[in-house]
C-alpha positions, 0 to 999 in steps of 0.5 A, spaced: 090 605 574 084 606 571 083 604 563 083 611 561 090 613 565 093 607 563 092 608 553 093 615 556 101 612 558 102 607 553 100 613 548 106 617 551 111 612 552 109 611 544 111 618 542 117 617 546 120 611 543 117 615 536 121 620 537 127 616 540 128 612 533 127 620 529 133 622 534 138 616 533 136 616 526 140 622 526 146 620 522 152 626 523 156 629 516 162 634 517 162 638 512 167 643 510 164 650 507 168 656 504 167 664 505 162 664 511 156 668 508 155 667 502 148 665 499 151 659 494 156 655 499 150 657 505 146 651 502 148 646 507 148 651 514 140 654 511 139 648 510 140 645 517 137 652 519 130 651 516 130 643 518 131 640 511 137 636 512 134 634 519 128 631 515 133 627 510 136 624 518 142 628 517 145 632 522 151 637 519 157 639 522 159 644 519 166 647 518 168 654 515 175 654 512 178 660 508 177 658 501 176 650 497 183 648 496 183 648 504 176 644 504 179 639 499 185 637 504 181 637 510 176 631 506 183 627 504 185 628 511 179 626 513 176 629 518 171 633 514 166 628 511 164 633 505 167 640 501 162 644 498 163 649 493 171 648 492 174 649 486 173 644 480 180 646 478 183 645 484 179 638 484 181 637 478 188 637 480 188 633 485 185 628 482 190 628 478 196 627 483 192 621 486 188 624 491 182 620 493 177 625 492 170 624 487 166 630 485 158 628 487 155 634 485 156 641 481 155 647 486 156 653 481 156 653 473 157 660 472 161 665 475 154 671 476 157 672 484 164 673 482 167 681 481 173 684 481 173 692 484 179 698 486 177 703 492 173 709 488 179 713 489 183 708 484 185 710 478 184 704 475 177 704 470 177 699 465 180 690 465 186 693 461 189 697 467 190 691 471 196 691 466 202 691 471 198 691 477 197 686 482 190 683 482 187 678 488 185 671 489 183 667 495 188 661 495 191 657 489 187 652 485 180 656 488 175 658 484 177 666 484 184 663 481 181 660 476 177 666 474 182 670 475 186 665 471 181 666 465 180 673 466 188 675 465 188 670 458 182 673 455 184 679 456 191 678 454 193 682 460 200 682 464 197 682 472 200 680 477 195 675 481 196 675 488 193 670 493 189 675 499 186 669 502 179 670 504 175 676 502 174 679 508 182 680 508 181 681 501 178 687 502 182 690 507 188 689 503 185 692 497 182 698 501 189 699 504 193 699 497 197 692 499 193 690 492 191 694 486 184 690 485 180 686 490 176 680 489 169 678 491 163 675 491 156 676 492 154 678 498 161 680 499 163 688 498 156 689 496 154 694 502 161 698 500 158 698 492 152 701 495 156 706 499 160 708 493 166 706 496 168 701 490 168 701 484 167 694 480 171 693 473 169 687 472 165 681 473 164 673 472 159 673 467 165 678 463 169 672 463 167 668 456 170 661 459 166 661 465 159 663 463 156 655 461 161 650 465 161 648 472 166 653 476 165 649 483 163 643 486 162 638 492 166 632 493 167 627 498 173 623 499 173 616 496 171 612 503 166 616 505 164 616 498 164 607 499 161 605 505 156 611 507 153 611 499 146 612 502 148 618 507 150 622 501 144 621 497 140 622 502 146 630 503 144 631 495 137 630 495 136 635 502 141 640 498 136 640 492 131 641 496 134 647 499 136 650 494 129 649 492 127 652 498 131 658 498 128 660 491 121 659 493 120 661 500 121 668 504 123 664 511 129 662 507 131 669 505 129 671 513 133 665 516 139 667 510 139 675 513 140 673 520 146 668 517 149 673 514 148 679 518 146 682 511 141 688 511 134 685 507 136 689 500 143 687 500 139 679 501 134 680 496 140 683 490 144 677 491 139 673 491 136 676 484 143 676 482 145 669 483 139 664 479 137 658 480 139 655 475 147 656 476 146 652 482 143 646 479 147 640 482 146 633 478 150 635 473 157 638 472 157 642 466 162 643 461 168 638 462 172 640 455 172 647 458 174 644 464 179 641 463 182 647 458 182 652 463 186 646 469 191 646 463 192 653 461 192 654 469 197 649 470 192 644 474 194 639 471 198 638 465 194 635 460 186 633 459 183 627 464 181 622 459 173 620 459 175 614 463 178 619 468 172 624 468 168 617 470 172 616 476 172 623 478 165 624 477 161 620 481 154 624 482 149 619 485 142 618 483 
């Protein structure tokens, strides 16, 4: 072998071993995400799609569910590692009853994705024909109930909430008339706006209560939470930086089209309709507002005191 052959073998033994210690580096977290396609809980799949997880040695296992209160079982029951986007009265409540959850970062304040509809042909125009009539939500303790829930109390309404469970069924029911008002959330239902199929009454920025506090939230199960600390420091860095990069790069939006099977102008409108600064994660926002709304929506039945709030809130740093 001449000297030549022989650097040039050591150099190639030496990016394989590199490359060997990149991939066993790899730490693998299951995470559980509901409504598949929309542009917030999609932070964790664009994330792994343009390399950002895999940069901070993480490799997702990514589990798509119904709605959050299905999300948040699935992290007690522990085969899923991490929920995203799940109801922050859901998590509430069921901290309340013992469940070993912590809250580790905001996933949404505000409500700017969220609408209620009727088909165009409705006779329903304004919040007040909700009266009466059956209006929908995904599962109970999710965050399209607890808007709901706020909705029909600020509005002193006497509608009837009805679960429809995701929202792709969600729009089946409400176009075949089993439910007189459709939930949705952007991107969802846009194209059917766009071809004046259905009208929206409502949205969650109508909603007062909703508008500054943290409406959902991602959380992990006491266990996970104690002896892989650094796996999910390492979770919410990648996750800042993604929702960074979906605000900055137009290859986010690229990859987010082929995510959602969405058409460019549908991608650009929610992305202008849904800000930046809703989906900040070091911070949960609202708490008194929070824990108001969980009582009123019978989540808990009285307020978490600020020694529990402490417990259940545990953003690493």
């Amino acid at each position: 072998m001449t000297r030549t052959t022989f650097i040039t073998t050591l150099a190639v033994l030496a990016i394989m071993a590199g490359s060997g210690r990149v991939a066993w580096s790899q730490e693998t977290l299951k995470v559980a995400i509901p409504q598949r396609g929309a542009w917030d809980a999609g932070v964790a799949e664009l994330g792994q799609r343009g390399g950002i997880f895999k940069k901070h040695g993480l490799n997702l296992e990514i589990l798509y569910v119904q709605a959050g209160p299905e999300s948040i079982q699935a992290v007690i029951g522990g085969s899923m590692d991490i929920a995203t986007a799940s109801g922050v009265s859901a998590a509430v409540g069921t901290f309340a009853k013992g469940a070993p959850i912590r809250i580790i970062g905001s996933e949404m304040i505000g409500a700017p994705d969220l609408y209620w509809y009727v088909p165009a042909n409705s006779p329903i125009r304004k919040v007040e024909d909700f009266n009466g009539k059956t209006v929908a939500f995904s599962l109970t303790g999710s965050s399209s109930h607890a808007g709901l829930l706020a909705l029909i109390a600020q509005h002193k309404l006497t509608a009837k909430p009805t679960s429809t469970g995701n929202i792709a069924s969600t729009i089946t029911q409400t176009m075949t008339g089993q439910v007189d008002v459709g939930f949705g959330a952007a991107p969802f239902g846009l194209d059917l706006l766009e071809d004046g199929k259905i009208r929206i009454i409502a949205t969650g920025k109508d909603v007062a209560s909703l508008r500054t506090r943290t409406v959902r939230v991602n959380l992990t199960s006491v266990n996970v939470l104690q002896n892989r600390r650094d796996a999910i420091v390492r979770f919410n860095r990648a996750y800042q930086e993604t929702v960074a990069w979906m605000y900055s790069d137009p290859a986010a939006l690229k990859h987010y089209a082929e995510y959602s099977n969405l058409p460019e102008k549908i991608v650009l409108r929610v992305r202008d309709l849904i800000p930046k600064e809703s989906m900040a994660t070091d911070r949960v926002e609202g708490i008194d507002q929070i824990m108001a709304d969980a009582v009123a929506g019978k989540f808990i039945p009285a307020p978490l005191t600020a020694e529990q709030v402490k417990e259940l809130v545990q953003i690493p740093k």
